[in-house]
C-alpha positions as CSV (number, residue, x, y, z in Angstrom):
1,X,-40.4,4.8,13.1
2,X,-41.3,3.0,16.4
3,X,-44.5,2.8,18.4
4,X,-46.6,5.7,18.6
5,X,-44.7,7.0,15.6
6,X,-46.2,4.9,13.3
7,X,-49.9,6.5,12.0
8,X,-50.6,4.1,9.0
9,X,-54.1,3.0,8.9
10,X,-53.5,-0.9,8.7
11,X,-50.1,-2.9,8.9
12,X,-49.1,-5.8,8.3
13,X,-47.1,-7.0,11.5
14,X,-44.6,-9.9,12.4
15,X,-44.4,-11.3,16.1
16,X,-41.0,-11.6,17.8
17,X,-40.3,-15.1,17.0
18,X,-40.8,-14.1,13.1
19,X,-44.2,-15.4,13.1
20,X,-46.6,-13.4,10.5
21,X,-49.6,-12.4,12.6
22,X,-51.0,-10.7,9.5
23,X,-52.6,-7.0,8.7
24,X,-54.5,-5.2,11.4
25,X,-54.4,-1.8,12.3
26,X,-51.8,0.3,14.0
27,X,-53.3,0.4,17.4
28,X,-53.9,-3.0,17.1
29,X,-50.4,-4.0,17.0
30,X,-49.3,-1.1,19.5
31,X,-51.3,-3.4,21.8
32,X,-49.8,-6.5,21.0
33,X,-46.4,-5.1,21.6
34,X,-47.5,-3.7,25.0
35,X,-48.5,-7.2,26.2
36,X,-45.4,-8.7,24.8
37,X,-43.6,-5.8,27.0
38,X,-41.3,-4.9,23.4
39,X,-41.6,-2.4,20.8
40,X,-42.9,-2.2,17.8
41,X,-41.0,-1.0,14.9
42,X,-41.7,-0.5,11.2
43,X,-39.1,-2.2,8.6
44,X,-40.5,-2.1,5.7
45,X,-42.2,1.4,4.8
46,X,-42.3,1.4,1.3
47,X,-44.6,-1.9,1.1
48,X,-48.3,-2.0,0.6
49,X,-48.9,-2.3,3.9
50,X,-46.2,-1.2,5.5
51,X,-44.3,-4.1,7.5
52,X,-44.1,-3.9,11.2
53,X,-42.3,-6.1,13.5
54,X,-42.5,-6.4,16.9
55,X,-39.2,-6.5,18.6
56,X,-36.5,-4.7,21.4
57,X,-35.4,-1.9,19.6
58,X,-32.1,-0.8,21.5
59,X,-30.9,-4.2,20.7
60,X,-31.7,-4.3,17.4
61,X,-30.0,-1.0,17.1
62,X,-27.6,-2.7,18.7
63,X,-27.5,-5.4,16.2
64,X,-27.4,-2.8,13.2
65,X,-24.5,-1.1,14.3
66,X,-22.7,-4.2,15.2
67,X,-23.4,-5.3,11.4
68,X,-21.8,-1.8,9.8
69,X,-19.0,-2.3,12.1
70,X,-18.1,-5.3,10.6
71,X,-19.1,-4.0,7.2
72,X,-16.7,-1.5,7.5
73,X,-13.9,-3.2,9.2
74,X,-13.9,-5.9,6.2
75,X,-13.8,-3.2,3.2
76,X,-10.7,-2.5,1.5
77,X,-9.8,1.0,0.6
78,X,-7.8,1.1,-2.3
79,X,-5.4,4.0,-2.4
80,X,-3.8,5.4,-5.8
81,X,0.2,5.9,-5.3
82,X,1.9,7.9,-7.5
83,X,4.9,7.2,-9.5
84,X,6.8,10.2,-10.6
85,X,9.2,10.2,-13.6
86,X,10.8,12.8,-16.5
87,X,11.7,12.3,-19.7
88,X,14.9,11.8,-19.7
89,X,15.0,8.8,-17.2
90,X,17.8,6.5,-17.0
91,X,17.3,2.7,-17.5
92,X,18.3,2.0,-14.1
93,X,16.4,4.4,-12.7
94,X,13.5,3.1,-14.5
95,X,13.3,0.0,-13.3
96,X,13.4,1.1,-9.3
97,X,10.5,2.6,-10.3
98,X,8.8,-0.1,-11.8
99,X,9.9,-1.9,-8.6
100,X,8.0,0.5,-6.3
101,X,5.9,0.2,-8.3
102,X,5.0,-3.4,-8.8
103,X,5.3,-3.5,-4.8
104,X,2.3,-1.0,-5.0
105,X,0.2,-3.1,-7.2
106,X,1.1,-6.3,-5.1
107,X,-0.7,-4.3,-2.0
108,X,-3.5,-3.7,-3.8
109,X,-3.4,0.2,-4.7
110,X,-3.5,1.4,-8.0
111,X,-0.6,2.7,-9.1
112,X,-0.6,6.8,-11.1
113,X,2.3,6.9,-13.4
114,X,3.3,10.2,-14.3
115,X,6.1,12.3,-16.4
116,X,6.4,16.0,-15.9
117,X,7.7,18.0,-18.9
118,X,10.2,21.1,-18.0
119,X,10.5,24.2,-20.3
120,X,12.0,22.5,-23.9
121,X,10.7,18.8,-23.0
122,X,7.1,20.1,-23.7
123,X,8.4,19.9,-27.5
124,X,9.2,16.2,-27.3
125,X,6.1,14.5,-25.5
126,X,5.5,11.9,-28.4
127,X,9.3,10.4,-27.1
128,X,7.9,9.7,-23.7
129,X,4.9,7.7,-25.0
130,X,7.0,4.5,-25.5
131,X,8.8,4.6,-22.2
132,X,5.2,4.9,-20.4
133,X,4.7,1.6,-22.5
134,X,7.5,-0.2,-21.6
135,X,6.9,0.8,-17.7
136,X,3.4,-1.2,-18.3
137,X,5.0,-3.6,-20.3
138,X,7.2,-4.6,-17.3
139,X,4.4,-4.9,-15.3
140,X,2.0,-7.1,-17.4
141,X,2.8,-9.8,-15.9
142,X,0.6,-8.5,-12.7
143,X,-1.0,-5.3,-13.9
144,X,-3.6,-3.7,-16.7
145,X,-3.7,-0.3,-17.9
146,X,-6.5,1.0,-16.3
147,X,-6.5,4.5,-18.4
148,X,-3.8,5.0,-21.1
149,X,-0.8,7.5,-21.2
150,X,-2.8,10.7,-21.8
151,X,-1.3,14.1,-21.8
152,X,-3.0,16.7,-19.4
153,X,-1.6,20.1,-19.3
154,X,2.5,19.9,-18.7
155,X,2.2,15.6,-17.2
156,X,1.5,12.2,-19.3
157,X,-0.2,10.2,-16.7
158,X,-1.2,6.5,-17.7
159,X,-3.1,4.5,-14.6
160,X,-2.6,0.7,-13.9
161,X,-4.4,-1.7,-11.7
162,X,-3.7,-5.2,-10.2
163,X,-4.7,-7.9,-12.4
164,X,-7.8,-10.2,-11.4
């Protein structure tokens, strides 16, 4: 809320330079921002009395969306790849996707490991349980199992993340 906006009874207001001029009423400090040729702007509504300060307001809009630019700019999104295997997996094949894999977890994303069972390989799930613990055995050395293998519908999935 800026200048005319504001309708509480009494404030308590802060001058530009960040000097506490102390609680008068809203016309009051209307006033004093007037003279000072600025606005006045509440930022703090939820305080007993509401805070008002008395400031240029298209720079500090300026200002906040300068700050959430560089908020946003400096945040990492961490993406989930997927590794996708079967059952019957070959050693060697096995270990270029732990590869991939540990190149994942080196660039920060978590990594989804997953086995899809085909027909007759539904009957033999328990078998794959070990070879989803020697894929995060191999990677121990930079990754923790964030969720366990776990089975969900016809997949085993297990998730790992980048060690701290």
């Amino acid at each position: 809320m800026i200048n005319e906006q504001i309708r509480d009874r009494e404030i308590r207001l802060i001058g530009e330079n960040g000097e506490q001029l102390g609680i008068m009423s809203a016309r009051e400090a209307q006033a004093k921002a007037d003279e000072a040729g600025l606005d006045l702007v509440k930022i703090a509504p939820k305080a007993q009395p509401p805070v008002c300060k008395i400031i240029d307001y298209s720079k500090y809009r300026y200002e906040q969306s300068r700050k959430e630019k560089e908020a946003r700019r400096k945040q990492k999104i961490v993406e989930i790849k997927e590794i996708r295997m079967s059952p019957n997996i070959d050693t060697n094949d096995l270990n270029t996707k732990v590869a991939a894999a540990r190149k994942f977890l080196q660039k920060g994303n978590k990594v989804k490991v997953s086995i899809r069972f085909r027909g007759r390989e539904m009957t033999h799930t328990s078998a794959s349980r070990p070879m989803m613990d020697d894929f995060a055995a191999q990677l121990s050395d930079i990754a923790v199992v964030e969720k366990p293998p776990k089975m969900e519908g016809r997949f085993m999935t297990m998730f790992l993340t980048e060690k701290k």
